[in-house]
ChimeraX commands (.cxc) that place a marker at each C-alpha (Angstrom):
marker #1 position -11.96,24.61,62.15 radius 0.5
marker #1 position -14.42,26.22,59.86 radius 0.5
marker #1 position -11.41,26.97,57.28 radius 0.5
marker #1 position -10.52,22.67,57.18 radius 0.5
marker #1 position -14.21,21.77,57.13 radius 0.5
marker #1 position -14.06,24.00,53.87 radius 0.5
marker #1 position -10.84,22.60,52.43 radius 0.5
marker #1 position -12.08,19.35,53.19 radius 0.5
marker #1 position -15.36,19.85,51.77 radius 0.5
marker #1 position -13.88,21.40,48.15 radius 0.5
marker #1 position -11.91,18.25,47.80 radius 0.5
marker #1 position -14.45,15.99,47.81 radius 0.5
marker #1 position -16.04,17.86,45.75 radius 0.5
marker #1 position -13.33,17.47,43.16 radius 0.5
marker #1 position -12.80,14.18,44.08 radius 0.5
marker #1 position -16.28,13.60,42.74 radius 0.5
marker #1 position -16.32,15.42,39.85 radius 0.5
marker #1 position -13.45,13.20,38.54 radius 0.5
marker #1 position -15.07,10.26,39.14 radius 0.5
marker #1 position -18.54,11.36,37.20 radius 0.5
marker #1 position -16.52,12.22,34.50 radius 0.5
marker #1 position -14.15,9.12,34.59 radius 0.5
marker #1 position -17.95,7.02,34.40 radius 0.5
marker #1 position -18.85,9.52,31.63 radius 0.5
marker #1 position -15.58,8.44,29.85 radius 0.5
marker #1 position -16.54,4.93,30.50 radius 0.5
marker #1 position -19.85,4.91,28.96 radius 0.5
marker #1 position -18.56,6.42,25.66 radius 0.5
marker #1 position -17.88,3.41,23.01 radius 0.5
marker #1 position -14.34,5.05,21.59 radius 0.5
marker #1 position -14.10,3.95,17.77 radius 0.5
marker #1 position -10.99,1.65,17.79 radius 0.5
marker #1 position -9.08,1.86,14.50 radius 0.5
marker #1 position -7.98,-1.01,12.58 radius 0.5
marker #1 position -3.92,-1.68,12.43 radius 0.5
marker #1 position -4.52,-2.93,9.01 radius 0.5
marker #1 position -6.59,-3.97,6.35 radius 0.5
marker #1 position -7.68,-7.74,4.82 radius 0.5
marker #1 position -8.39,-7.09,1.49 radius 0.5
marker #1 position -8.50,-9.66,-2.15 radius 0.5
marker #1 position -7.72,-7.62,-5.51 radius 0.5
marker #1 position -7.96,-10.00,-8.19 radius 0.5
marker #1 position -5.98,-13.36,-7.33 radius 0.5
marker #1 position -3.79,-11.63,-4.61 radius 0.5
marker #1 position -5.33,-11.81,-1.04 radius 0.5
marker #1 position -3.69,-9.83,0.88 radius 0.5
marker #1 position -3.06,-7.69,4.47 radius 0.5
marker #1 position -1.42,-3.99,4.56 radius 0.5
marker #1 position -0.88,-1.76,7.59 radius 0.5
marker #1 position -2.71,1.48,7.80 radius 0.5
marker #1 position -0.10,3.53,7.89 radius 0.5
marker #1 position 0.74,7.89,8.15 radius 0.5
marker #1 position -3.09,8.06,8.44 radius 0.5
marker #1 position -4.14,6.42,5.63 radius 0.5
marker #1 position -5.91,3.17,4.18 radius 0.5
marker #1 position -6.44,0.71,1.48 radius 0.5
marker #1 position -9.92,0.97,0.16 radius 0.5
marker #1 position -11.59,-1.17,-2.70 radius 0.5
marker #1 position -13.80,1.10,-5.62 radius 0.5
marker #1 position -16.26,-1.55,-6.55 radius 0.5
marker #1 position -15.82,-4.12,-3.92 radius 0.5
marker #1 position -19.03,-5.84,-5.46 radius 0.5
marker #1 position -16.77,-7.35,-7.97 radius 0.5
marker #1 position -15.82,-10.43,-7.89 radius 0.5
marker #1 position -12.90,-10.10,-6.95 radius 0.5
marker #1 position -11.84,-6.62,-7.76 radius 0.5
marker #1 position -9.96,-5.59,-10.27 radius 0.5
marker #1 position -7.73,-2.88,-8.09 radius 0.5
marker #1 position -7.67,-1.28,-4.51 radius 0.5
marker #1 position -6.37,2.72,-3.82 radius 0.5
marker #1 position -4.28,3.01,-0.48 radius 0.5
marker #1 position -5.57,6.47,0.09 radius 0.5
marker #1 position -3.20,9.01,2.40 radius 0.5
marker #1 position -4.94,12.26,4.17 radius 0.5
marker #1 position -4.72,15.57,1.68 radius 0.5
marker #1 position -4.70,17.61,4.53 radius 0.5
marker #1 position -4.31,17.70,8.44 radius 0.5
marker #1 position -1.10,17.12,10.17 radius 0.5
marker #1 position -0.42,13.61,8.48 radius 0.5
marker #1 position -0.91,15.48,5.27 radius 0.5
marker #1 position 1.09,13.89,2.61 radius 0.5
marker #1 position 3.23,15.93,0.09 radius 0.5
marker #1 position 3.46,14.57,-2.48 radius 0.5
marker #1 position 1.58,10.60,-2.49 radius 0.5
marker #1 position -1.78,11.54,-2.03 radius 0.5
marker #1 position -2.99,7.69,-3.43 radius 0.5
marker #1 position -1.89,5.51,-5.37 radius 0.5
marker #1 position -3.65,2.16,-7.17 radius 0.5
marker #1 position -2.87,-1.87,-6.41 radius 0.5
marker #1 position -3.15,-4.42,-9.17 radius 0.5
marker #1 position -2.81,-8.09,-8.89 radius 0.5
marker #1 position -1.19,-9.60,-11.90 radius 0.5
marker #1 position 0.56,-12.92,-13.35 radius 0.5
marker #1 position 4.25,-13.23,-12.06 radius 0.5
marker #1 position 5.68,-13.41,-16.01 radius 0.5
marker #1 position 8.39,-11.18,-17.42 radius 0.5
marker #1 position 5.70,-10.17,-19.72 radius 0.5
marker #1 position 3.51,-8.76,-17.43 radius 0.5
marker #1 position 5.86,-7.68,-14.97 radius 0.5
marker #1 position 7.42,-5.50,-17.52 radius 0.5
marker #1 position 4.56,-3.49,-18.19 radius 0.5
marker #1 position 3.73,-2.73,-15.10 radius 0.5
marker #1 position 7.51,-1.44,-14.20 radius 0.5
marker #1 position 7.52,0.24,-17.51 radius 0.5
marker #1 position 10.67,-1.08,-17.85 radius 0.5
marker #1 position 12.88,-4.60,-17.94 radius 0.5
marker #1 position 15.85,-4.85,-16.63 radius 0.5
marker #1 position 18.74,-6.70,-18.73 radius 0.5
marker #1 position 22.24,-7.10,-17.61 radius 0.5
marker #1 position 21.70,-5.08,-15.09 radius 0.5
marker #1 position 20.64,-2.68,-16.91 radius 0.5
marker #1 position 17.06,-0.82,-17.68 radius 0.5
marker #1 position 15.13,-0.54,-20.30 radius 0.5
marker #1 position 12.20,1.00,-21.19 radius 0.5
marker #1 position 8.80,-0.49,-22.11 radius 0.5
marker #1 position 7.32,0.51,-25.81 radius 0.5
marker #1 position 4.26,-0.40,-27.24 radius 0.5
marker #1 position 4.19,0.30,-31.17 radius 0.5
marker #1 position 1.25,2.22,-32.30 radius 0.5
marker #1 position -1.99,0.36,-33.51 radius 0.5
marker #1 position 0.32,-3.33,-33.28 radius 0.5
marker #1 position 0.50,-6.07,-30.65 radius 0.5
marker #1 position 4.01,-5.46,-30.67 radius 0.5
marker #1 position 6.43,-4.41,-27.93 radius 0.5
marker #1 position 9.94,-3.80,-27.50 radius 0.5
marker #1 position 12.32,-2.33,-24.76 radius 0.5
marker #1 position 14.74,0.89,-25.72 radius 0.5
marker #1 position 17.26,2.73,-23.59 radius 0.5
marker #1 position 16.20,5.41,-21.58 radius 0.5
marker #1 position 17.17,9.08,-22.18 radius 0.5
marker #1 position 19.79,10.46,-19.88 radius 0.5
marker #1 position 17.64,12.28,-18.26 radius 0.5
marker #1 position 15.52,9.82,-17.02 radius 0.5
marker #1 position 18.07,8.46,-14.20 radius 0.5
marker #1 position 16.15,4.92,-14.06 radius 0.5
marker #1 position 17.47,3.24,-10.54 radius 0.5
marker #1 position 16.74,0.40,-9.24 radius 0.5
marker #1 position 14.84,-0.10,-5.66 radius 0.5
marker #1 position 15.85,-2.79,-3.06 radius 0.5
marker #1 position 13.16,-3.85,-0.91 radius 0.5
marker #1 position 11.41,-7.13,0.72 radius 0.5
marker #1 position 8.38,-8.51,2.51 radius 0.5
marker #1 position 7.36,-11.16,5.14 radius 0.5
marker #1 position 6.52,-13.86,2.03 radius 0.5
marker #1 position 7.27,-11.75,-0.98 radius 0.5
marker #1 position 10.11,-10.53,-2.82 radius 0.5
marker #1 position 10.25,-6.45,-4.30 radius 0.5
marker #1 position 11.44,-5.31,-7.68 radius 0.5
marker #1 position 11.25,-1.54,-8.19 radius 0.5
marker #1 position 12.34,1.56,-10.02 radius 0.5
marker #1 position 12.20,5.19,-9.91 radius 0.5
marker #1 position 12.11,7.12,-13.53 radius 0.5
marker #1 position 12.60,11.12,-13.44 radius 0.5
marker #1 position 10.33,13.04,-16.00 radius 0.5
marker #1 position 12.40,14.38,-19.01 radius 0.5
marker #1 position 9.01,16.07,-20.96 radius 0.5
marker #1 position 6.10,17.90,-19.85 radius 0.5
marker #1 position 5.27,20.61,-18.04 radius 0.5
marker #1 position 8.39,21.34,-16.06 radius 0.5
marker #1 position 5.85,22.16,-12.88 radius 0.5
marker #1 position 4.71,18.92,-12.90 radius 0.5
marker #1 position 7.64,16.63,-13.72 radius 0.5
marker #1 position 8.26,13.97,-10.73 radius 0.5
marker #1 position 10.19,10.87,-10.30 radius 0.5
marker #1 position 7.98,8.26,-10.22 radius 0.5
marker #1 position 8.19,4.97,-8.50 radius 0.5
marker #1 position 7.36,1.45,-10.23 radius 0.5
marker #1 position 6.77,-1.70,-7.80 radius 0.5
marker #1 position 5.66,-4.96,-8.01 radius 0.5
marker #1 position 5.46,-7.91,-4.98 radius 0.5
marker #1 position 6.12,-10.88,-6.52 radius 0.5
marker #1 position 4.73,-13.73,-4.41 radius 0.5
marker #1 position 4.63,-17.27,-5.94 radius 0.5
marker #1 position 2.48,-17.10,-9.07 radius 0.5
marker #1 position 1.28,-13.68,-8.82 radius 0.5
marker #1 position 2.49,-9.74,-8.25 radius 0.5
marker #1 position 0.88,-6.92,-6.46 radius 0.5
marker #1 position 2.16,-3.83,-8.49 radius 0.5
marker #1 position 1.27,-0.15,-9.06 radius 0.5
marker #1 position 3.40,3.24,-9.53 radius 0.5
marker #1 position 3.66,6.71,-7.77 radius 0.5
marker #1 position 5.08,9.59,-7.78 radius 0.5
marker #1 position 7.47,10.04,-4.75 radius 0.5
marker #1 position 9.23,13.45,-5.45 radius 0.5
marker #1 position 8.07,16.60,-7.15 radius 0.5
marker #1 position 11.17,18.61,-9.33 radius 0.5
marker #1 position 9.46,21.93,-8.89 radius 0.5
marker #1 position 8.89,21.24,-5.04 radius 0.5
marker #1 position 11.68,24.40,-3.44 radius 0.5
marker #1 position 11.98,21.37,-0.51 radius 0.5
marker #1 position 12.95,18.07,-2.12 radius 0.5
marker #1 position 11.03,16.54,-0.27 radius 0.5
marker #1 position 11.12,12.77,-1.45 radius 0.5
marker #1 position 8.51,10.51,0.01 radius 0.5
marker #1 position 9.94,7.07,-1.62 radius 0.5
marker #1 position 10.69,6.22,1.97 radius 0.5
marker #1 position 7.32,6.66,2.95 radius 0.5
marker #1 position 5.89,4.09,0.14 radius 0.5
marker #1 position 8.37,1.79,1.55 radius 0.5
marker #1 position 6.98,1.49,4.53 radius 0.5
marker #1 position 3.29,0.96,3.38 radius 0.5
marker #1 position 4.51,-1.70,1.14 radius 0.5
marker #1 position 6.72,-3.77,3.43 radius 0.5
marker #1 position 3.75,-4.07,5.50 radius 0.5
marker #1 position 1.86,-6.26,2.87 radius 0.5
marker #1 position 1.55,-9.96,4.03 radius 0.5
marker #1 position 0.19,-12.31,1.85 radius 0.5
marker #1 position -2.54,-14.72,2.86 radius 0.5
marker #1 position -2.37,-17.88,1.14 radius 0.5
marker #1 position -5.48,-19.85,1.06 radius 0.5
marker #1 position -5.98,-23.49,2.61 radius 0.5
marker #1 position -5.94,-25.97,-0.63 radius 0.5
marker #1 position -9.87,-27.73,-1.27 radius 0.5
marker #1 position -10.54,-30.44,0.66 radius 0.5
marker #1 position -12.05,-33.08,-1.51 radius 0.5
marker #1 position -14.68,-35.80,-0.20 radius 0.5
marker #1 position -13.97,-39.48,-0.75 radius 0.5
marker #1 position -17.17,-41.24,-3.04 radius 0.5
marker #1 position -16.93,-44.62,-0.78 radius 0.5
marker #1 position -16.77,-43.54,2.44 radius 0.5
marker #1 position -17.98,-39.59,2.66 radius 0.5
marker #1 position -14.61,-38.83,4.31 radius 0.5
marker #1 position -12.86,-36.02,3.53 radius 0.5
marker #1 position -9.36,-35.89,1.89 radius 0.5
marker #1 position -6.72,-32.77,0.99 radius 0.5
marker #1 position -5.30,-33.52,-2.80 radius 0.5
marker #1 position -1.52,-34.81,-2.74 radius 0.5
marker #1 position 0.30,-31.52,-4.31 radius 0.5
marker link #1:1,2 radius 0.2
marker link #1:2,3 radius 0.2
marker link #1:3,4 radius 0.2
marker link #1:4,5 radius 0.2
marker link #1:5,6 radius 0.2
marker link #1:6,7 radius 0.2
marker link #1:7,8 radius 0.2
marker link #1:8,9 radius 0.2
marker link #1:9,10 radius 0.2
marker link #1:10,11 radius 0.2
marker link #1:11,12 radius 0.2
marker link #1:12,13 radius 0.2
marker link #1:13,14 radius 0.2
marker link #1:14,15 radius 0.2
marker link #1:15,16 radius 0.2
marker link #1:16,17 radius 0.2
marker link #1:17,18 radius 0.2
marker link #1:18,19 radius 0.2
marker link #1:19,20 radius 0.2
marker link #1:20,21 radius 0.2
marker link #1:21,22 radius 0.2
marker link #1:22,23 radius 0.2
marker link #1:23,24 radius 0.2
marker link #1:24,25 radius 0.2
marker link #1:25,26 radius 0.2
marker link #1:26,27 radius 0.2
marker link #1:27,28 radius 0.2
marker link #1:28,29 radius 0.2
marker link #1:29,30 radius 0.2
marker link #1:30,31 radius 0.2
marker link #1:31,32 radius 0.2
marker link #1:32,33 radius 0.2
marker link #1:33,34 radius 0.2
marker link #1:34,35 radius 0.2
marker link #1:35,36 radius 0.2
marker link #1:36,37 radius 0.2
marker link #1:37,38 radius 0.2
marker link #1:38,39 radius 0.2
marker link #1:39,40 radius 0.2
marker link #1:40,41 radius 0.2
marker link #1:41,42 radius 0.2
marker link #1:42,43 radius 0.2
marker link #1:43,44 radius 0.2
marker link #1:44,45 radius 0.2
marker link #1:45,46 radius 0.2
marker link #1:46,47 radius 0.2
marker link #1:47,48 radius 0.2
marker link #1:48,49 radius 0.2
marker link #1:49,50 radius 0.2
marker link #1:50,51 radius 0.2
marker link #1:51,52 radius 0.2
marker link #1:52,53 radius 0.2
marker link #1:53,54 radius 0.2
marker link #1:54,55 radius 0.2
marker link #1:55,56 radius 0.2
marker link #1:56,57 radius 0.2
marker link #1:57,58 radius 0.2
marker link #1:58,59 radius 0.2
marker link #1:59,60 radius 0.2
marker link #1:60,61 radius 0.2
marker link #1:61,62 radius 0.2
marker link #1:62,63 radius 0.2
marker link #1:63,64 radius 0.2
marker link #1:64,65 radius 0.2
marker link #1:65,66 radius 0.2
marker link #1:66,67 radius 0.2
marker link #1:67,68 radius 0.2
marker link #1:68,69 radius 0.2
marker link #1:69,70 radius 0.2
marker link #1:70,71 radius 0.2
marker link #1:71,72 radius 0.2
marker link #1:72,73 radius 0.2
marker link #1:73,74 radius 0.2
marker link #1:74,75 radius 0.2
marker link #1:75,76 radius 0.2
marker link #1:76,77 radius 0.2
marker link #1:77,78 radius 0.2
marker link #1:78,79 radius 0.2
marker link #1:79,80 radius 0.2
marker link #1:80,81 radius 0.2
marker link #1:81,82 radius 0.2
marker link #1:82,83 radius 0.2
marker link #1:83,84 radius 0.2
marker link #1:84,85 radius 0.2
marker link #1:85,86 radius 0.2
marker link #1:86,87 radius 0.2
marker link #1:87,88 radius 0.2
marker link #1:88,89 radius 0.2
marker link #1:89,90 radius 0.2
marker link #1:90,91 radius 0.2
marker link #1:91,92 radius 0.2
marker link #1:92,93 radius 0.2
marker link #1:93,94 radius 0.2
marker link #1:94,95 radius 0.2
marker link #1:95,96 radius 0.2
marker link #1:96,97 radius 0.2
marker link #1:97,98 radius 0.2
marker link #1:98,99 radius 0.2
marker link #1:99,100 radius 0.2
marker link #1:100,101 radius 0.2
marker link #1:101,102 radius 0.2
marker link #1:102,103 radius 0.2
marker link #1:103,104 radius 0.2
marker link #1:104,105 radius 0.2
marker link #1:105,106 radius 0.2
marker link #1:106,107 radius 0.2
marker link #1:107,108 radius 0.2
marker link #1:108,109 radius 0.2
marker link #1:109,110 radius 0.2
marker link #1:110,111 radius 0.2
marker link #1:111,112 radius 0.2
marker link #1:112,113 radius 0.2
marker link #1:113,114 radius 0.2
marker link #1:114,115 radius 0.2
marker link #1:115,116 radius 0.2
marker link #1:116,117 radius 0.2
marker link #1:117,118 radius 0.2
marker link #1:118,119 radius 0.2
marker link #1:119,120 radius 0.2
marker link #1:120,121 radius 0.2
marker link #1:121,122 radius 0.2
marker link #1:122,123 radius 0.2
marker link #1:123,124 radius 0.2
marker link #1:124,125 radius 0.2
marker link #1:125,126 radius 0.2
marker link #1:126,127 radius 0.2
marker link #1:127,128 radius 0.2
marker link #1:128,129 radius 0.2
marker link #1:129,130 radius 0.2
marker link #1:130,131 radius 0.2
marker link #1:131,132 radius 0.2
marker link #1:132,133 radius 0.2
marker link #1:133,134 radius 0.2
marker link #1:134,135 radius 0.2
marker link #1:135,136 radius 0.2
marker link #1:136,137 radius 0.2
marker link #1:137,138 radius 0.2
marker link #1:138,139 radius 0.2
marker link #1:139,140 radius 0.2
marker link #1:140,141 radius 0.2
marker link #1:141,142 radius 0.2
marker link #1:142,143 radius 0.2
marker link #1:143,144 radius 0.2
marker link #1:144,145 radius 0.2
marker link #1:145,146 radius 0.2
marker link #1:146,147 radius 0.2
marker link #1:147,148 radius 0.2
marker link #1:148,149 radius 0.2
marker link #1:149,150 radius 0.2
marker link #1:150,151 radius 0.2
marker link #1:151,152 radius 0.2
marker link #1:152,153 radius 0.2
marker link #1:153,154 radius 0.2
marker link #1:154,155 radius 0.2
marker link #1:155,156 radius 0.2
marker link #1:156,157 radius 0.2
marker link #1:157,158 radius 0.2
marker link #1:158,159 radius 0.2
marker link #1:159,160 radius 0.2
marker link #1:160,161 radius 0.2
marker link #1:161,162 radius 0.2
marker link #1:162,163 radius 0.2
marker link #1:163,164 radius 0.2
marker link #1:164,165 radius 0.2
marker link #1:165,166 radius 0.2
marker link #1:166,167 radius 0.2
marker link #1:167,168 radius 0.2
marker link #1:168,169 radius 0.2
marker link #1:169,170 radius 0.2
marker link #1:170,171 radius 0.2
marker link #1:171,172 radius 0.2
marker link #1:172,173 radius 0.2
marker link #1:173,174 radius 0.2
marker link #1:174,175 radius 0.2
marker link #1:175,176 radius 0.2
marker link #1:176,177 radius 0.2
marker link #1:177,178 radius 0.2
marker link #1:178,179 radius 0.2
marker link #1:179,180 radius 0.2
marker link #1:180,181 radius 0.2
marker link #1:181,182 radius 0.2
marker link #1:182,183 radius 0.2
marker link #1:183,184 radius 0.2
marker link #1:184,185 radius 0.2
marker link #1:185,186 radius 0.2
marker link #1:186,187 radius 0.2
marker link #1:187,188 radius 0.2
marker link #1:188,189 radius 0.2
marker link #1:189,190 radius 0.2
marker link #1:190,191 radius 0.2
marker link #1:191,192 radius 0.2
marker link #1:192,193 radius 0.2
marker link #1:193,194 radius 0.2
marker link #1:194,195 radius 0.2
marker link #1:195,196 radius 0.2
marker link #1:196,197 radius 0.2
marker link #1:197,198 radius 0.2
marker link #1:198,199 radius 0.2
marker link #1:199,200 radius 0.2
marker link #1:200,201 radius 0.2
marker link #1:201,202 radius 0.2
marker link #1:202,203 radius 0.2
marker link #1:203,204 radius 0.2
marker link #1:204,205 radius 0.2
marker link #1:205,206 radius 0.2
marker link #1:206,207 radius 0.2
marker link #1:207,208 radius 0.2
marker link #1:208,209 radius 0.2
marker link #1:209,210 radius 0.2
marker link #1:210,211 radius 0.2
marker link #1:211,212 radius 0.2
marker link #1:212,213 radius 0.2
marker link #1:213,214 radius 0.2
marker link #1:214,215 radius 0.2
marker link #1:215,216 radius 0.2
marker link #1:216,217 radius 0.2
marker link #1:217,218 radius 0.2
marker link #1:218,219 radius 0.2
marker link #1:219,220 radius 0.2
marker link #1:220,221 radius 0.2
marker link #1:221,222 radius 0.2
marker link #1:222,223 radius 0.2
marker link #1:223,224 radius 0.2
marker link #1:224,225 radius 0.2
marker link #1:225,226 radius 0.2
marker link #1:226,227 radius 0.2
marker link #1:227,228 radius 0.2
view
């Protein structure tokens, strides 16, 4: 008898020390991490997934608007990127023009070229890569946006730090979302390529269109949205 009363009496005990620290639990607010991020950056307004532990952030979000956000990815820790450790977002005109410098490159024929600016003139022009450079082209889409992309291999430098480096630029409606990084490191003994991984953080980007102005009518005080 005196051995159940025991048993008995240890697991209530128990029973109540999991439910004091199941209250405990309860009373701790546990920080809930946003799936993604709103963000404007120039005329592009815009929403991206945090994604393999990282997060767009704006540098001088007192501007109006800013100029450029960084997705930022962890440098260490388990989610630890290899080789993209950030890389920046600019909003731009959808032209050839400006599309071109941003790639680095224009594509003609379906071939590339590369961008060249001429020294100390407003002049440009596009040249064939060197063989080296292995420029191919990217296939990728968005929700509302369509990709155009590029990967260009180092041929000079310092052969520790030559990379392949990926060009993009979202092209929705009037404007891009473009920016460049590197996705795969020659000198790594791995391989590892991480293009797959910049992929992913871009096809998450939804853009957010705003409503058009609503006008008010002079006779009547009504309210009116402009014929487009």
């Amino acid at each position: 008898m005196n051995k159940r009363i025991i048993f008995l009496g240890g697991f209530v005990a128990i029973a109540s020390l999991f439910s004091a620290i199941a209250h405990a639990t309860a009373q701790v607010a546990i920080p809930v991490i946003p799936a993604e991020t709103t963000a404007t950056v120039g005329a592009c307004k815009f929403k991206i997934a945090n994604l393999f532990g990282g997060k767009l952030i704006i540098p001088n979000p007192k501007a109006t608007p800013p100029r450029q956000g960084i997705y930022d990815l962890p440098d260490t820790g388990p989610k630890a990127s290899s080789v993209i450790r950030n890389f920046a977002l600019f909003c731009i005109d959808a032209s050839d023009k400006e599309i071109g410098t941003r790639l680095n490159a224009r594509q003609v024929n379906g071939k590339w070229f590369r961008y060249t600016q001429w020294p100390r003139r407003d002049e440009t022009e596009f040249t064939p890569f060197e063989p080296g450079a292995h420029p191919q082209t990217v296939q990728f889409k968005g929700s509302n946006w369509s990709g155009m992309g590029l990967t260009i291999d180092d041929t000079t430098g310092d052969e520790k730090r030559r990379a392949r480096t990926f060009y993009f630029c979202l092209i929705h409606q009037a404007h891009a979302l473009c920016g460049n990084s590197p996705v795969q490191w020659f000198a790594d003994p791995a391989k590892r390529n991480e293009l797959w991984k910049i992929k992913a953080i871009l096809q998450s980007v939804e853009f957010i269109d705003e409503p058009p102005p609503v006008e008010s009518s002079p006779k009547n005080g009504s309210t009116s949205i402009p014929n487009k």
